[in-house]
C-alpha positions, 0 to 999 in steps of 0.5 A: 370565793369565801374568806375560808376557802382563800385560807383553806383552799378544797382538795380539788385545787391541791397537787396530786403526785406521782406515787410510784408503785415500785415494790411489792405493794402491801395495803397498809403501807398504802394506808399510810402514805395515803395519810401522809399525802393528806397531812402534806396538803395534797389533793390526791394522787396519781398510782404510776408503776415504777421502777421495781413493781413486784405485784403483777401489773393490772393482776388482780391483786393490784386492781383490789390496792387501786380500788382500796386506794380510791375508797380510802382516798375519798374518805380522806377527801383525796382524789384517785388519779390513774396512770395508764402504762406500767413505768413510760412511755405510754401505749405498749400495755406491759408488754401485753400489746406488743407481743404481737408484731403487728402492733410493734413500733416501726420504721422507715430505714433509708440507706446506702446499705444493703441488708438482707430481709431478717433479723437486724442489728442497727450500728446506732445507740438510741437516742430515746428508749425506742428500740432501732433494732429488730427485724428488717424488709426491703420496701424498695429501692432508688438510684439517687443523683446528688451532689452537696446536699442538692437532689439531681435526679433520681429514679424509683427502680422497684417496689419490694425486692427479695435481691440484695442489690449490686453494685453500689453505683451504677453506670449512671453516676448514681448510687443505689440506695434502699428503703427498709421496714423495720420492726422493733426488737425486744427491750427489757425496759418494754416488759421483754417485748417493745413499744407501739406502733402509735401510728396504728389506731388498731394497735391502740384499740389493743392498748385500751383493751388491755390497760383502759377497760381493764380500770373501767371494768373496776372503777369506771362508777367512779370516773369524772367523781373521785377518779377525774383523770387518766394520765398518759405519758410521753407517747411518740414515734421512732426519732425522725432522722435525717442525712449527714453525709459530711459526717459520714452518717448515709442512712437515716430513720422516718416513722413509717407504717405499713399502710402508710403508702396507701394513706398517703396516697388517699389523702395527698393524691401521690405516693410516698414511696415513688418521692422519698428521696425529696425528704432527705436532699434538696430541691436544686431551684429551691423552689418546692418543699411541698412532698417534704412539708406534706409527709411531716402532715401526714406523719402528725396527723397519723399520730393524733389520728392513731393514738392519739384521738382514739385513747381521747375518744375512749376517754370520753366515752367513759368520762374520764379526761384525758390528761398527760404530755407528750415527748418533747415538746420545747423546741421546733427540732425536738417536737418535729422529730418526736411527734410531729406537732405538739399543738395538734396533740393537745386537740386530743387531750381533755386537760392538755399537760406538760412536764418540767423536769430539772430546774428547766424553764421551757417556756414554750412547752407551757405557752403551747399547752396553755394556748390550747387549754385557752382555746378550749375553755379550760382553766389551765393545764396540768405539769409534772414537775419537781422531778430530777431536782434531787434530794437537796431541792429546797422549798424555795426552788419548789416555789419559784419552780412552780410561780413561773408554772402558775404565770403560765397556765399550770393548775394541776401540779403532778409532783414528780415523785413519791416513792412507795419504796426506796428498796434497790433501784427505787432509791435512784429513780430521779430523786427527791421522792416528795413524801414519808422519806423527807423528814420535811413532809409534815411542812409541806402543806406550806407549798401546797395551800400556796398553790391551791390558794393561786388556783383558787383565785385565778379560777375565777375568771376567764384568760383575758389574751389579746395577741394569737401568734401563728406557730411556726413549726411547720417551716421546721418541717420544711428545712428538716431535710440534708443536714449540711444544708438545712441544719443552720435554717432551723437553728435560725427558726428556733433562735428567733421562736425562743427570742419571740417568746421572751420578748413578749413573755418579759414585755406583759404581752401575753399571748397564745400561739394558733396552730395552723393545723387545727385553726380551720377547725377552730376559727369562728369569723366575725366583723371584729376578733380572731375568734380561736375557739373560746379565744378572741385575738385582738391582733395577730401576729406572723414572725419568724416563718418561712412558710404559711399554710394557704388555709391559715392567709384564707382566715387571716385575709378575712380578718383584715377584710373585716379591719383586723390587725395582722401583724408582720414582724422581720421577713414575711413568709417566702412560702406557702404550703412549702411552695414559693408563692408571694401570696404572703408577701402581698397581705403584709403589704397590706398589714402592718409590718415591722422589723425584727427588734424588740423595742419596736415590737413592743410599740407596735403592741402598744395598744394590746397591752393591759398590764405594764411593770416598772423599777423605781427608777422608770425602767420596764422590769423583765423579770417577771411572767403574768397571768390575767384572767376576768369575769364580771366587772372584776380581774384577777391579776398574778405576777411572778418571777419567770427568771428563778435565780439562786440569790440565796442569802442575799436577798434584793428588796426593790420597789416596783409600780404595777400599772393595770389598765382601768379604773380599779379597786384592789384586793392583795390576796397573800397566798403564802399567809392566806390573808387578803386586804385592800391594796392603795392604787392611784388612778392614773391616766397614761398620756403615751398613747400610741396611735391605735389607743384610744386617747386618755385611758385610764390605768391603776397604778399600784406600789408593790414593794418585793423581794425578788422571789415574791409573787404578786396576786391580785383581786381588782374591782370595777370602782363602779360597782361598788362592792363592799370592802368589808370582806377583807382586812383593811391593811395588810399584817406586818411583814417587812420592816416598815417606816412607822416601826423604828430599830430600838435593839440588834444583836447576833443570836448567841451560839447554840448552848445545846444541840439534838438531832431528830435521828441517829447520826450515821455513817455511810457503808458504801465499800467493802471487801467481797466474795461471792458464795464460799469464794476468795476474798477480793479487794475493797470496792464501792458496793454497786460496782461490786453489784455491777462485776458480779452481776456480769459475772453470774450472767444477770441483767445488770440494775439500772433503770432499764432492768426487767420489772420484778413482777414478770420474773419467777420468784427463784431461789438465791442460790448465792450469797454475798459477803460483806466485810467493812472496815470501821475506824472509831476513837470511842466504845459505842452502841451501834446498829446498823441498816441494810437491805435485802435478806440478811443470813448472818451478822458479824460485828469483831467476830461475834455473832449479832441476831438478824431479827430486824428492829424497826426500819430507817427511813424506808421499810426497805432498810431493816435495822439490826442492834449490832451492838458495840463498836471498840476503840480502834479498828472494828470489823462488820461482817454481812451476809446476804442472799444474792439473785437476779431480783436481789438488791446490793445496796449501801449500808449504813451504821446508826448511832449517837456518835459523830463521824470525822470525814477527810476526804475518802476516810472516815471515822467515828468520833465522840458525839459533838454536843457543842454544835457552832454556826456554820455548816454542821456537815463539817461538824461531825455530821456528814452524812446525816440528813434528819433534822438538827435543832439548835437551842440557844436563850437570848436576853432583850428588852420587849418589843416585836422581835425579828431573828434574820438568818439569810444564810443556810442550807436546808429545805426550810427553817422552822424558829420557836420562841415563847412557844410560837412557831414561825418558818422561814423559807423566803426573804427576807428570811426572817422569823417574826414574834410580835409583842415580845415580853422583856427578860429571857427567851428560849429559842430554838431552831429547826434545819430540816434536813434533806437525804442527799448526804445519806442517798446522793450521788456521793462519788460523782464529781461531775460540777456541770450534772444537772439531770438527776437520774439512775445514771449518776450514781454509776458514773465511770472515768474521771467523773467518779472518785473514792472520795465523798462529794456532800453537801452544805447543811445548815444555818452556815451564818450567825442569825441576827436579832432586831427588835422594833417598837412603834414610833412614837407621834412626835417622831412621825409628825418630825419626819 
């Protein structure tokens, strides 16, 4: 690793977003934003049909934009990414795999009900896209004695019948209860047709045919070169259900499948069908769990053995790695229910992946990725991220959001998303779009050399783990039964999974977790490590399980054989295989064994530990994730802030003491300035040695001064080896205010003598009075309800994020139109123009005709702007006509200008443009709904010196000051801008808000305080969490900034001190 390459990290180390292909798609826009991801620091990109495509999926017109895009893209040094499903989850194939039924996604419906064999209408909303509807088949039928949740006795009457059973109970005392197949109905948002039967490898052999080799026959030459990866999204199974029956619910759906018996069988040596009732009631002794345990195997093992491992295979066949997430993957419940294992999924994947929507911390989501990518050899794992955070996320957020990622394990960062388009739907597709829209695109190379540097580095070397901690999703299997009687079992599992996480995450005890499924395959026994793969486990810990696979006690109780560490922490596991048995509880007694307390914990993994972090004052500091990787006589250490806080504007300086296990030179790589230089550690020797450390080890302590937003990474050298320090700077630039610098001027920045904004002002057309063709003029009302009412109206699917993708309707003729009539209040005569969508067909502004030749575009090319003209004082009309379809767009519009807009709950007004800006938030200074960037320039008088302006309070995705034609931006704390050497006498200085689209595009009338997920939905909320009234957001420097000014100390005030 060069010093260049610190500083200007290759592409291949840079992010690749998401770019949403959601329009008609044209090569020369294409073009463009292929540009604009380079200026913005990307690496590549990866093509996901989205939301609104209109040029046929994998037609041949849209294989020539890939393939344009791969050949552009290289010459730009950018790679090409592929996403294998037109929008998610993946493995329907547009709808081209299951319009045959055999490949259809399907189920297992247990029931007190009798249905008639045929079409079906489940009484249940769907708890994900997958649809419960469809078409139904009685497979067989049970008289089922229970009581409270406990399995008495039950009898297996018939396999198949073509009789509606009668009566509901029988003379026995039991009830009759059915077992259907249900086949998946059609959903819109499957391209008219539905999801995989993922269960099938058949049904994914199809998939591949219609969507995989479809790219090879294409681009397959450019595979593992410019097109490194395919991206595979959120594949899963219908939802495992289970019975409730004090809440009334008495039927619940299993993935199932038709072979599904006959493997089974194969594999377990007993039917499935002839035990079912076992999975949803409990064994009266509590004893044996096994049939339950063995179906939520066979149920994993179907998926990886289906979709899974055959797109793998493919993959590798064709040398493009497989990369991508499944559907959810945090919790014990959530994985169980969706896929039945996330860590065995990751077998299949040749870059295991993640995503991380919204402002989550999921740590266990990455730690199961990061383990598996740990026990292949791999350098980390992919994440999408970003997405969901809405339009007003700041640079800030995207840091810490990606820091605490980077701790642990993510080196590819798939943004999610670039629009292609804003055009309808498009623009309410799970905001921010990160590209050309934001007017903050051309600084976000900021971000991306960040990353790329932390990469750079930390792929140096190996994952230096020392702790394997056994997975314990296989007791959620156990306790997914009866929801009276399991429900609080796995909330206890999932309390104590979370909290052991954290303890060790927090306590710099990095481990990875060993999924039971996959370790015979994986474990290599030795005389002295848990070898896991590429992996060596010092220790091994069991915690928080109630059951233990027999093969897992084979390879632990070889380990302890050989003087391996097992660590028990709380009550050892009471089963095995999901059968009491004291097998476990006879090798804890054996190994050490704890309680189930974290200070006790992190003494029994005393000697585990290489890194420790502590506060000034000697307390163990909690906050932050580390990631350690080696090679060769040298570490590569990376801290980070795992807890991200919003402290904004008040940001907390602290001292903490980093302390490294070894003897070590230090090399403090910054990777937001992209500098490095030599760090002042102090060899030290720790004297609280437990009793399994060697005595006397040597550490290095490192003094590492921070906000609490700062990450720390590290370059450390074995003092032995001697190697020269000549490649790096010897003392670090100035960045905060330090001791050998004294204050000799501080003042506030003077108010703003002038302002300008980047863009027109604007003013927000989101309500009007309507009609429909030549009909009555109706009452005044926000624009997608009305889009919402005359869809139903006209019988068209109404526009949410489920709507039937544009290129699989014929293009119809509009035969309708939708007028328009705003109402605009104005104090001035001004020029305006106005921007809208769709296909205007008449103009109208105080009655006289305006022309409907487009002059150029705002924001997005799917907003045409049209010179209206002039605006009088007092009240105006803006009259628009527009075709109307089921593939037409009724969207807000909005009127540009220079002029500011007086806001007062839901009124507005426009008023004279405000040139006489003030500190303080600028969207209550006549700018409410504007979202370009504002400048604000001001002059300041000083003496020389080196000059720092603090501005700790705004609102804005970053800053940018000027001054003396220097630029500097200010995104972190402690939010200062730094001019060194500043001359005495009179200075210019101006300062950048960027600004951001939420005032323009947000969810303006959704009053909900607790919303966090971003997506279509908020925009269309109903009851008392919509109102008329306009909900914007802080904009600006909302404090006045502050000027110090600092000169060197002179000797004698150094030697006085």
């Amino acid at each position: 690793m060069t010093e260049k390459e610190f500083l200007e990290p290759p592409s291949r180390y840079r992010g690749t977003p998401f770019w949403a292909w959601n329009a008609k798609i044209e090569k020369e826009i294409l073009k463009e934003q292929i540009d604009c991801f380079k200026e913005m620091g990307m690496g590549g990109f990866c093509i996901h049909s989205r939301i609104g495509l209109d040029t046929e999926y994998l037609g041949r017109e849209f294989m020539e934009l890939v393939k344009f895009c791969n050949t552009y893209g290289k010459k730009q040094n950018l790679s090409t990414w592929l996403y294998d499903e037109d929008k998610w989850p993946s493995g329907y194939g547009a709808g081209r795999v299951t319009d045959k039924e055999i490949y259809r996604s399907r189920y297992l419906l247990f029931s007190d009900k009798a249905y008639p064999d045929g079409a079906f209408i489940r009484g249940k909303t769907p708890p994900t896209r997958l649809v419960l509807s469809g078409k139904i088949q009685k497979l067989a039928e049970y008289i089922v004695k229970e009581e409270n949740g406990i399995l008495k006795e039950y009898r297996f009457l018939k396999k198949g019948s073509d009789q509606v059973a009668e009566p509901e109970k029988c003379s026995d005392g039991g009830k009759i209860w059915h077992a259907y197949l249900v086949i998946s109905g059609d959903s819109s948002w499957f391209d008219k047709q539905t999801y995989l039967d993922t269960l099938n490898p058949k049904a994914a052999e199809e998939f591949l045919r219609v969507t995989h080799e479809v790219y090879a026959d294409s681009l397959e030459e450019e595979f593992s070169k410019s097109i490194p990866m395919i991206f595979t999204d959120e594949p899963q199974f219908i939802l495992k259900e289970s019975l409730s029956e004090n809440r009334g619910i008495t039927e619940a759906g299993i993935p199932y499948t038709d072979d599904f018996e006959e493997t089974f069988r194969k594999r377990e040596g007993i039917s499935f069908l002839a035990n079912l009732p076992k999975l949803f009631w409990e064994p009266e002794d509590g004893k044996d769990y096994s049939f339950r345990w063995k179906y939520h195997e066979h149920i994993a093992y179907r998926f990886c053995a289906g979709y899974m491992d055959t797109v793998s295979r493919w993959c590798a066949r064709h040398h493009i790695a497989l990369t991508g997430h499944v559907m959810n993957e945090p919790s014990l419940e959530e994985q169980t229910r969706a896929v039945g294992e996330v860590m065995r999924t990751y077998e299949s994947f040749q870059v295991p992946g993640i995503d991380m929507l919204a402002w989550r911390t999921e740590y266990t989501t990455a730690k199961q990725a990061q383990s598996e990518a740990n026990q292949k050899g791999l350098s980390g794992i992919t994440s999408e991220l970003y997405g969901v955070t809405n339009w007003n996320f700041d640079f800030r957020g995207y840091k810490a959001i990606g820091d605490w990622q980077a701790a642990l394990g993510v080196v590819n960062r798939v943004h999610h998303l670039t629009w292609y388009s804003m055009g309808g739907e498009a623009k309410r597709d799970y905001p921010p779009s990160i590209g050309g829209q934001v007017p903050w695109h051309k600084e976000y190379h900021w971000i991306e050399d960040y990353f790329a540097r932390i990469r750079l580095v930390l792929e140096q070397g190996k994952p230096k783990v020392r702790i394997g901690v056994i997975h314990p999703v296989e007791s959620c299997w156990m306790w997914f039964g009866n929801e009276k009687l399991t429900k609080n079992r796995r909330r206890e599992l999932e309390i104590k999974f979370q909290e052991l996480i954290r303890w060790l995450l927090f306590g710099k005890l990095d481990f990875d977790y060993i999924a039971e499924s996959v370790l015979p395959g994986q474990y290599t026994e030795t005389e002295s490590q848990f070898c896991v793969g590429a992996m060596r486990y010092d220790v091994v810990i069991v915690a928080g399980m109630d059951t233990i696979r027999s093969s897992t006690l084979d390879r632990l109780e070889q380990f302890t054989a050989h003087g391996g560490d097992v660590l028990f922490v709380g009550r050892e596991p009471e089963y095995v295989d999901a059968a009491k048995n004291s097998r476990a509880k006879e090798l804890a007694s054996r190994c050490r064994h704890i309680e189930w307390e974290q200070s006790v914990l992190y003494e029994a993994l005393e000697p585990y530990r290489e890194i420790a972090t502590f506060h000034s004052d000697g307390r163990r500091e909690e906050e932050l994730l580390y990631r350690m990787c080696e090679e060769r006589g040298k570490r590569y250490v990376f801290l980070a802030p795992g807890k991200p806080k919003e402290n904004y504007g008040l940001p907390r300086k602290e001292r903490l003491t980093v302390q490294i296990k070894g003897d070590w030179d230090i090399l403090v790589c910054d990777a937001m300035s992209g500098e490095r230089f030599w760090g002042k550690g102090e060899k030290i020797i720790r004297k609280d040695a437990a009793d399994r450390r060697e005595e006397n080890e040597v550490w290095t302590s490192y003094v590492w001064e921070r906000f609490e937003q700062d990450s720390l990474l590290l370059e450390l050298t074995e003092k032995e080896t001697g190697e020269s320090q000549s490649c790096a700077k010897k003392k670090r630039e100035y960045k905060f205010v330090c001791g050998d610098r004294r204050e000799i001027y501080r003042s506030l920045l003077p108010e703003p003598k002038t302002s300008f904004l980047e863009e027109d002002n604007v003013l927000i057309l989101d309500k009007a009075r309507y009609r429909l063709d030549d009909g009555a003029w109706e009452d005044e009302e926000e624009l997608l309800k009305v889009d919402d009412r005359l869809r139903r109206r006209l019988g068209y699917p109404l526009r949410t994020e489920s709507q039937t993708q544009p290129w699989l309707l014929k293009k119809k003729n509009c035969t309708h139109t939708v007028t328009l009539r705003f109402e605009i209040e104005s104090d001035i005569d001004c020029e305006v123009k106005l921007a809208a969508e769709g296909t205007v067909k008449k103009l109208l502004l105080n009655g006289r005709k305006v022309s409907v030749q487009p002059d150029g575009w705002y924001v997005d090319r799917c907003l045409r702007i049209y010179r209206a003209g002039n605006i009088v004082r007092g009240d105006n009309e803006l009259e628009l006509e527009v075709e109307y379809g089921e593939k037409e767009n009724l969207e807000w519009c909005y009127l540009l200008g220079a002029f500011s807009v007086a806001l007062a709950g839901a009124k507005t007004r426009i008023i004279s443009i405000n040139k006489d800006l003030r500190y303080g938030d600028y969207s209550m200074q006549g700018f409410p709904f504007y979202g370009g960037n504002m400048y604000l320039e001001t002059e300041i008088t000083i003496p020389s010196g080196d000059v720092e302006i603090e501005i700790p309070h705004y609102r804005a995705p970053l800053l940018k000051v000027s001054m003396d034609g220097r630029d500097e931006i200010v995104v972190e704390a402690p939010y200062r801008a730094v001019f060194k050497d500043v001359v005495e006498g009179r200075h210019k200085v101006q300062i950048c808000c960027y600004g951001n689209r939420y005032n323009t595009f947000g969810q303006l009338h959704n009053c909900d305080p607790e919303e966090v997920y971003f997506g279509p939905k908020t925009w269309r909320t109903k009851g008392n969490a919509w109102c008329p009234q306009y909900n914007i957001k802080q904009a600006g420097i909302l404090t006045t900034p502050t000027v110090y000014i600092y000169t060197q100390k002179e000797e004698n005030e150094e030697k006085g001190k």
